[in-house]
N, C-alpha and C positions, 0 to 999 in steps of 0.2 A: 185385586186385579188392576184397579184406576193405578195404584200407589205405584206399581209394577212399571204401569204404560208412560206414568209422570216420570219415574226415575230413568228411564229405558229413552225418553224423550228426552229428558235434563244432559242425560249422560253423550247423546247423540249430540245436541246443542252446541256444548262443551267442544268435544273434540275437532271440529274442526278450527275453533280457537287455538286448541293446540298445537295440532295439523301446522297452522299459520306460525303460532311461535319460536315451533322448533324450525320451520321455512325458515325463518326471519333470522334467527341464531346460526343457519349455516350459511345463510346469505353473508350474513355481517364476519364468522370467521372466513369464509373466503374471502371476503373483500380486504381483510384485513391480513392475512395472505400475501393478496396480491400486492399490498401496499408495502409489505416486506420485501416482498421482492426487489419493487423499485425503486424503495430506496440502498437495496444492495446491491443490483445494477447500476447505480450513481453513486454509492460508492467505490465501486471496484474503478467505474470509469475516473472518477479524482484520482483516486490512487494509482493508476496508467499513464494520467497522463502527467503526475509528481514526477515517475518513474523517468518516461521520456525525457522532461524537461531536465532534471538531473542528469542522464546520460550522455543527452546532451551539449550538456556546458563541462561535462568531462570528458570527453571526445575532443571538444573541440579544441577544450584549454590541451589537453595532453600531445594532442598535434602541434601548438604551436610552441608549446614547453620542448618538444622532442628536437622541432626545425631551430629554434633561438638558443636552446642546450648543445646541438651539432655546433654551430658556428661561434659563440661564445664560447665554448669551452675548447675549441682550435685555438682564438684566441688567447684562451690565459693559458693556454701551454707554452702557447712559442711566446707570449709575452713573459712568462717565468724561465723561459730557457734564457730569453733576451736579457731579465734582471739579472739572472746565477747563473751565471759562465759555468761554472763548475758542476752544476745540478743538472743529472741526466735526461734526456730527454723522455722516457720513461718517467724518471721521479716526477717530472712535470705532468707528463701526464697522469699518473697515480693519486697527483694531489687534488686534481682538476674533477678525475671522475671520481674521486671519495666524497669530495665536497656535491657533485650532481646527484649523489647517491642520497646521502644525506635529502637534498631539498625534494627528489622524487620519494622521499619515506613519506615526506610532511605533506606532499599531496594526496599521496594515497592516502594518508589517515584522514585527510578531511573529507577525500571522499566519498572515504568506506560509512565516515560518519553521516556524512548527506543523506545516502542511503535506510541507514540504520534510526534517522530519525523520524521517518513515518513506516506506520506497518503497511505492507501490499494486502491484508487482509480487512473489508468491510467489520470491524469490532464494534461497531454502535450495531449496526443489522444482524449481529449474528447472534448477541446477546437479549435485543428485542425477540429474535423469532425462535431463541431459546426461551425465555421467558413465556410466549403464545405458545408453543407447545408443551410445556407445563401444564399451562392452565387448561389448555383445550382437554389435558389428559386427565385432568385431575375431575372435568365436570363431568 
């Protein structure tokens, strides 16, 4: 009966040890959580404001590609009508906007590339808090 009261006590002792550690264990995955979060909240915000910054140095460039492309390319029209008397004023212009053509491909390829060279998706935070839910599942 002592033996009973001793284990019955031990076992009481105990547990709130427990109690505490498993406390302690969902304190520390939340915390750890949260810390997920913010750092993927800071990165989506980086990756916003890449986006931004990029849009707009292509916006900007492409407005003033678009005003300096109008008037230059007036320009070498009637300056190629002026050299070849004989070359239509169409063919002048033909050659003027093949060649604009051209230089606006090799803008947009860079940049679609600007773009394309960071992702909009948080990839450090989503592979961390892939990883924490693994483990969280696994104990």
């Amino acid at each position: 009966m002592l033996t009973n009261q001793r284990n019955a006590g031990a076992a009481e002792a105990s547990e709130p040890g427990v109690t505490k550690l498993v406390g302690s264990i969902i304190d520390d995955i939340q915390e750890l959580f949260k810390n997920q979060m913010d750092l993927f909240r800071q990165e989506i915000k980086e990756d916003v404001r890449k986006t931004k910054e990029a849009g707009a140095f292509l916006a900007v460039g492409s407005l003033i590609l678009l005003l300096g492309g109008i008037f230059l390319g007036l320009t070498l029209v009637y300056f190629l009508s002026w050299m070849f008397p004989s070359l239509p004023l169409w063919g002048a212009f033909a050659i003027v906007g093949g060649g604009m053509a051209a230089v606006g491909v090799v803008f947009y390829l860079v940049g679609r590339e600007k773009f394309a060279s960071f992702n909009p998706l948080p990839d450090k935070s989503v592979e961390a808090l892939k990883e924490n839910l693994q483990w969280t599942n696994s104990k």
